[in-house]
N, C-alpha and C positions, 0 to 999 in steps of 0.2 A: 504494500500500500504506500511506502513513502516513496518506492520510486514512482509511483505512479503519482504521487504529489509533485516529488520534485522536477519531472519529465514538464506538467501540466506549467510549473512556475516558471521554469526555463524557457518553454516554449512562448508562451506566452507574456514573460518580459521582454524577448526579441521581438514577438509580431507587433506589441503594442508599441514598442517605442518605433520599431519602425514605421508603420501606419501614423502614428504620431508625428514623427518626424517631417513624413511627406506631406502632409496638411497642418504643419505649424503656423502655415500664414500664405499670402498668398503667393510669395516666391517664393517662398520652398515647393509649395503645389505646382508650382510655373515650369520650377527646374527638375522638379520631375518627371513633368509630361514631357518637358523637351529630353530629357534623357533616354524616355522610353523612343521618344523620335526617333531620334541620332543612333539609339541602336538597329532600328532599323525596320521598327511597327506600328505597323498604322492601320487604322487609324489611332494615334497615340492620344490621344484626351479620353477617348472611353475606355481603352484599355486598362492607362493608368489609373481611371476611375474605379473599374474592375479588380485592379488591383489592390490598391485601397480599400475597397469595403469588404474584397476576400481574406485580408490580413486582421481588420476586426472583428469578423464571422469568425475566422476563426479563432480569437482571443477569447468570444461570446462562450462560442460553444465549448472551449476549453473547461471554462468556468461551472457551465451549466450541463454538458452532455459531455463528457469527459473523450471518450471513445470517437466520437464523430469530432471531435476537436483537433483529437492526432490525426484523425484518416485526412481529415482537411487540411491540415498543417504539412503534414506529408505528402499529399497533394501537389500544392502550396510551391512547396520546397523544390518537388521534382521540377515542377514549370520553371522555377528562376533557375536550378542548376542547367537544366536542358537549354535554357535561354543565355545561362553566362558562357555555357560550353560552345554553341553556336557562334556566338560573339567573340570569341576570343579563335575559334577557327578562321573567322572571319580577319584578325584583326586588333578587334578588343574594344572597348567604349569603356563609359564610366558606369563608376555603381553608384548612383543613389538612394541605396539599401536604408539609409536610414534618413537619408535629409538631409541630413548637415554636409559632406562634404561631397567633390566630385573622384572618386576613387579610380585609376584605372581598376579595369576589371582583372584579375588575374588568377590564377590555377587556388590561390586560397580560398577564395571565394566558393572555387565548387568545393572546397573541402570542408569549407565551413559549412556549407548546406548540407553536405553525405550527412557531417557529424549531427543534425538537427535533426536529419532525417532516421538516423538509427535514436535517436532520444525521441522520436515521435512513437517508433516500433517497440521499444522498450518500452515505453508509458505505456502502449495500446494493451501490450503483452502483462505487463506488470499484474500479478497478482492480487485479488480482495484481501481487506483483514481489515480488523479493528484497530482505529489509530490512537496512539496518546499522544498530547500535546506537546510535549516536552521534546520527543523525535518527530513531531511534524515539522517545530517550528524550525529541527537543526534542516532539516526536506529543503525549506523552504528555506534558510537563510544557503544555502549551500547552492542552490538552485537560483535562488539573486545572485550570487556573487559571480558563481559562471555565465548569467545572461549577461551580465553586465562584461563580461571580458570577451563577449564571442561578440557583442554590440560594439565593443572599444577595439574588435581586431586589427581595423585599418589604422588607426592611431595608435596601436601599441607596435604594428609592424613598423610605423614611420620613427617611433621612439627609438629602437632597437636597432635602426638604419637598413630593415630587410631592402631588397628590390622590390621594386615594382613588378615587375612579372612572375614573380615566384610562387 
């Protein structure tokens, strides 16, 4: 049961901040449609629409239907890795994953997704049980602190002086 706590917090600190991020105002919304543009889909304003309200569907359902929150999320997840993987065949473009900055795209990105996408499989799989409070709340604090570092990727790689295309 706690991983299937912590799977749910993890995933759902990522999709919220990112869904977040992309409609913090209205250039950030701006520069995210043109990012979905410039990679190369269009029409780019419903897409990125689409995108948006499937990243807090699925934050929704995380909360509330647990199981249909991963499969969504995972979902989700396939579409943008299959779409970074395209793009970087291509080339590469930026990621506006989260809003805030223009990232090239590069080989972390799908790895960071795989990594999201087996934490989607794990929650789904995660066993029932009776939870106490006391190991929820370590579920949960444990599962903040890795959302928050899979959300800080690109900024921890620029820290660390990785490359750009790695």
């Amino acid at each position: 049961m706690y991983v299937e706590i912590g799977c749910r917090m993890l995933l759902g600190t990522v999709l919220l901040t990112a869904a977040v991020g992309k409609v913090s105002g209205r250039a950030a919304y701006r520069e995210f449609t043109n990012s979905v543009r410039d990679l190369g889909y269009r029409p780019a304003g419903p897409l990125a629409a689409a995108v948006v309200t499937a990243e807090f569907t699925a934050v929704v359902l995380l909360a509330v239907f647990p199981l249909a929150g991963f499969v969504t999320s995972a979902a989700l997840l396939v579409a943008f890795t299959v779409a970074i993987a395209a793009n970087l065949r291509r080339g590469g473009g930026t990621c506006r994953c989260f809003g805030r900055t223009a990232t090239p795209l590069g080989r972390h990105h799908v790895w960071r997704n795989a990594f999201l996408i087996a934490v989607a499989a794990a929650g789904a799989l995660a066993p029932a049980g009776s939870v106490r409070p006391g190991e929820a709340a370590v579920a949960v604090a444990g599962a903040l602190v890795v959302g928050v570092l899979v959300v800080m990727l690109d900024d921890l790689r620029y820290l660390l002086g990785a490359p750009n295309r790695t």
